[in-house]
C-alpha positions as CSV (number, residue, x, y, z in Angstrom):
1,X,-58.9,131.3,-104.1
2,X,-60.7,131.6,-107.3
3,X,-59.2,129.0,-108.8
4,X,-60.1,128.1,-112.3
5,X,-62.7,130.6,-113.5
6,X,-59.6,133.6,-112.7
7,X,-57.1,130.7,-114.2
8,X,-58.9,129.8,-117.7
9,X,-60.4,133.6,-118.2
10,X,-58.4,135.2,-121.5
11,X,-58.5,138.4,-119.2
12,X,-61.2,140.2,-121.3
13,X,-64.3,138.2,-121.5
14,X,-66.1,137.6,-118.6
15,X,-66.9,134.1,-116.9
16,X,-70.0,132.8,-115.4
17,X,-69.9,135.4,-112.5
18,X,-69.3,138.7,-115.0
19,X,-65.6,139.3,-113.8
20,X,-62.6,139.3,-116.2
21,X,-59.1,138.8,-114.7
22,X,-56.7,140.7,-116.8
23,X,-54.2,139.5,-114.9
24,X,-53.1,136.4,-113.2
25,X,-49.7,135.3,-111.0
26,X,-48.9,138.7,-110.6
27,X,-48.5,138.5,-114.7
28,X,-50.6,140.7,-117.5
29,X,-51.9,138.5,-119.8
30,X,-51.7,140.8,-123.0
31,X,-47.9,141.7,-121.9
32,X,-45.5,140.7,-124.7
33,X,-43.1,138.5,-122.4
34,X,-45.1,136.2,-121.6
35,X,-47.6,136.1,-124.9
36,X,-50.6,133.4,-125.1
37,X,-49.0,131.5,-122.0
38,X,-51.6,132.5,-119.8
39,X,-54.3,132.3,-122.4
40,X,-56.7,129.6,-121.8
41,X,-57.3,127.4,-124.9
42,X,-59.4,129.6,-127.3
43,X,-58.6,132.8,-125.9
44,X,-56.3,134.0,-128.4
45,X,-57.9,135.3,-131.9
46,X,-61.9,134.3,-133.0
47,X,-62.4,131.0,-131.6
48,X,-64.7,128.5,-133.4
49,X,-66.6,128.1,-130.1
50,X,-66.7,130.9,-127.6
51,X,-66.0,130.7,-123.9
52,X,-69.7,132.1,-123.3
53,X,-71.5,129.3,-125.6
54,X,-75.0,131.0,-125.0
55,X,-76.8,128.0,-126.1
56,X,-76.8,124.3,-126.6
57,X,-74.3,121.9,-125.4
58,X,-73.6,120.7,-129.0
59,X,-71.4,117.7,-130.4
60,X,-69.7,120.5,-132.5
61,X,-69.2,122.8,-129.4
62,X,-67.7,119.4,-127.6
63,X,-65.8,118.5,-130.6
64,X,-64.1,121.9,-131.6
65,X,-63.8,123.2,-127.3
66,X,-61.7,119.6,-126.8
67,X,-59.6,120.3,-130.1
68,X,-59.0,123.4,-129.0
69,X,-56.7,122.2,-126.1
70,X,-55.0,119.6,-128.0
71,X,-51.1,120.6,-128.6
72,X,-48.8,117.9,-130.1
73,X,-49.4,115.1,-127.2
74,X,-50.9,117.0,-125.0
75,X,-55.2,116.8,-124.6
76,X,-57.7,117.2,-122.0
77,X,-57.6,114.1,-119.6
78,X,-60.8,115.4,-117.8
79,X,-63.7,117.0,-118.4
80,X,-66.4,118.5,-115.3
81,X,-69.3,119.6,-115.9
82,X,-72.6,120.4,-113.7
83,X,-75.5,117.5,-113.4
84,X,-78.0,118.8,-115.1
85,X,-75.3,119.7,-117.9
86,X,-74.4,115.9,-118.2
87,X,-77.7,115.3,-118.8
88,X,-77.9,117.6,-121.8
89,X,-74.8,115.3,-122.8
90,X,-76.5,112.1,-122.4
91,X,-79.4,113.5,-124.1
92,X,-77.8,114.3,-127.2
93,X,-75.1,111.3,-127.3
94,X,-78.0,108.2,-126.6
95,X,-79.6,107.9,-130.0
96,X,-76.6,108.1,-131.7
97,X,-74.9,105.4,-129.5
98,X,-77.9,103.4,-130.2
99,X,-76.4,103.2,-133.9
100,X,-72.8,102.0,-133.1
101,X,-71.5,98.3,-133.0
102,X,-69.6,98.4,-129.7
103,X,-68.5,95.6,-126.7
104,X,-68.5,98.3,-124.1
105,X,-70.4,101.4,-124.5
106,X,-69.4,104.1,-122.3
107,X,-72.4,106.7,-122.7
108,X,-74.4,107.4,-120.2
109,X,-72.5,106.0,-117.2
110,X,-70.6,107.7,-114.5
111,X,-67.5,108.7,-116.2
112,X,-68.1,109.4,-119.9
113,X,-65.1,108.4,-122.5
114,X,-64.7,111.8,-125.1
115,X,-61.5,110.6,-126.7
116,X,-58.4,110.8,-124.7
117,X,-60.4,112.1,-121.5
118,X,-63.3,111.5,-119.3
119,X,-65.9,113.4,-118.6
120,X,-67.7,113.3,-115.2
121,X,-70.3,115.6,-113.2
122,X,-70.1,117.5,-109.9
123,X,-72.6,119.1,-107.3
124,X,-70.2,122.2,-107.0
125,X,-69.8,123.1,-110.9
126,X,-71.9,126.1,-111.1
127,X,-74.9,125.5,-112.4
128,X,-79.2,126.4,-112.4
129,X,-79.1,123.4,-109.5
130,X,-76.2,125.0,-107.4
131,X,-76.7,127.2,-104.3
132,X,-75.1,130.2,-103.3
133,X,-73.7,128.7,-99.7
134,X,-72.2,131.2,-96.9
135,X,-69.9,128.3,-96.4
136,X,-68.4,127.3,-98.9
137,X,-69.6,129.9,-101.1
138,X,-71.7,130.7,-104.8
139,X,-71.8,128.2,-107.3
140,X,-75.4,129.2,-108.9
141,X,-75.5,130.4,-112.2
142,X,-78.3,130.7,-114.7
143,X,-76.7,128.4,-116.6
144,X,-74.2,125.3,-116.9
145,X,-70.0,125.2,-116.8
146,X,-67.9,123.1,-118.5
147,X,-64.0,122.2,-118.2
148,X,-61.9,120.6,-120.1
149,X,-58.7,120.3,-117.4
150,X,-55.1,118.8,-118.1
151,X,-53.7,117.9,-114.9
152,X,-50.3,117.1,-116.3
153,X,-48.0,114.8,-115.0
154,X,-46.6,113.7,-111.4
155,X,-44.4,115.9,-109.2
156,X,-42.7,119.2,-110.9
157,X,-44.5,118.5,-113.8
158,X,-48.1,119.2,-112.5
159,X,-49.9,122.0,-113.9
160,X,-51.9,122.1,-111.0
161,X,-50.4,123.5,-107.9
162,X,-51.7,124.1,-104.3
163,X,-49.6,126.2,-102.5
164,X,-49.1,126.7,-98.7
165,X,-47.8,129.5,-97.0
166,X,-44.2,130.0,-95.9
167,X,-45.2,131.0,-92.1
168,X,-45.3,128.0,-89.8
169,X,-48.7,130.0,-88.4
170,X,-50.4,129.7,-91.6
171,X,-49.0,126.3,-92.3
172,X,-52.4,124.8,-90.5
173,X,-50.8,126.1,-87.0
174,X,-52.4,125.5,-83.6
175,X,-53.4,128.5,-82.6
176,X,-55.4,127.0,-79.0
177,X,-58.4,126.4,-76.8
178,X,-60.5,129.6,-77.6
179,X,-63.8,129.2,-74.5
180,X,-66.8,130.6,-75.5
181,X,-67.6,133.4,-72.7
182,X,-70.3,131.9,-70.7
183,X,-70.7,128.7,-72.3
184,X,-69.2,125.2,-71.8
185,X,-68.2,124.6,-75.4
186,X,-64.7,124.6,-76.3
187,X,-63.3,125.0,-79.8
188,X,-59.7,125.1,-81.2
189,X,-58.5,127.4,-84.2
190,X,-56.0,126.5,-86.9
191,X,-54.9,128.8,-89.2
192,X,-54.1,127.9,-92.9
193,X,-53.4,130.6,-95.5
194,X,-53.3,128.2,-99.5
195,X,-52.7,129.6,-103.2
196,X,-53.9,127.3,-105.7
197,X,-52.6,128.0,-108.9
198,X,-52.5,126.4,-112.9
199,X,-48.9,126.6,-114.9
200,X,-50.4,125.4,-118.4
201,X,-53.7,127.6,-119.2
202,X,-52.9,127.3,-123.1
203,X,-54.0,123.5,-122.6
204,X,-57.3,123.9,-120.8
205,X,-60.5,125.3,-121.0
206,X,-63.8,126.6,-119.7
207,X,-67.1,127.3,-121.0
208,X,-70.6,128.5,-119.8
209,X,-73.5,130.0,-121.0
210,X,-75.3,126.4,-121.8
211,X,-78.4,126.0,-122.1
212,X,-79.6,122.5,-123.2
């Protein structure tokens, strides 16, 4: 699964990892039927700020990247970004909080409040600090990824969808006792095959390339 750096790419530029996904859901992204459906916010025309920021982590570049995912009610709900990237947030967002007359400030703590969504950090947002695991795979980068996500709403109306194959096998099936040869361990096997896919791309976005 390559989840959301194949489902917010605008099928030209490349992400964090230099691949571009022309394509996604079986669809081509530049085909006329479908238009700027599966465009990620920003991906259509010259963008104010650029999916590949390649430098600081700006109040403009937070400002215009949210506004750019804003359609009528819809807006960002969430925004993920890598440690060390939060703290460039932090950074920049303290002396000016500092300034304003507030009850409950909400910089600097675990979830941060950007207008109608929330920013929080993650270990496994690719970043300077991530590893590149045999297990559960690469998420280094030489520098830090932000989202801005739009989960949608309950049930059919999720833009986020995890899909599990139609085979009973693949649907986590028990496949049995598999005995190492010569050994005493004993280890069972389950098989699960999973799609995970995004219907709204228009009303998301990702960016990388920051740097402070």
């Amino acid at each position: 699964m390559n989840g959301f750096e194949e489902a917010l790419n605008n099928g030209t530029a490349t992400g964090f990892s230099g691949i571009a996904f022309p394509t996604y859901g079986g669809q081509n992204r530049i085909d006329g039927s479908v238009g700027n459906a599966l465009m990620p916010a920003g991906g259509v025309g010259t963008p104010v700020v650029a999916a590949n920021v390649a430098g600081a982590m700006t109040p403009r570049v937070l400002e215009h990247s949210y506004q750019s995912c804003v359609i009528g009610e819809e807006h960002p709900k969430l925004g993920i970004t890598s440690t060390r990237c939060m703290g460039y947030i932090n950074e920049m967002y303290a002396p000016m909080q500092r300034l304003i007359d507030t009850v409950e400030p909400v910089i600097g703590w675990p979830g941060l409040k950007f207008k109608q969504a929330t920013i929080i950090e993650s270990q496994y947002i690719p970043g300077a600090d991530g590893v590149n695991d045999a297990d559960i795979g690469n998420y280094y980068a030489t520098s830090e990824m932000f989202l801005w996500l739009n989960p949608g709403g309950e049930g059919e109306d999720a833009y986020f969808r995890l899909h599990i194959s139609a085979s009973p096998k693949y649907q986590f099936g028990f496949t049995g006792f598999k005995v190492a040869q010569d050994g005493t361990m004993v280890a069972g096997q389950i098989l699960a095959a999973l799609n995970f896919s995004v219907r709204a791309p228009r009303l998301m976005r990702i960016l990388h390339g920051i740097t402070a």
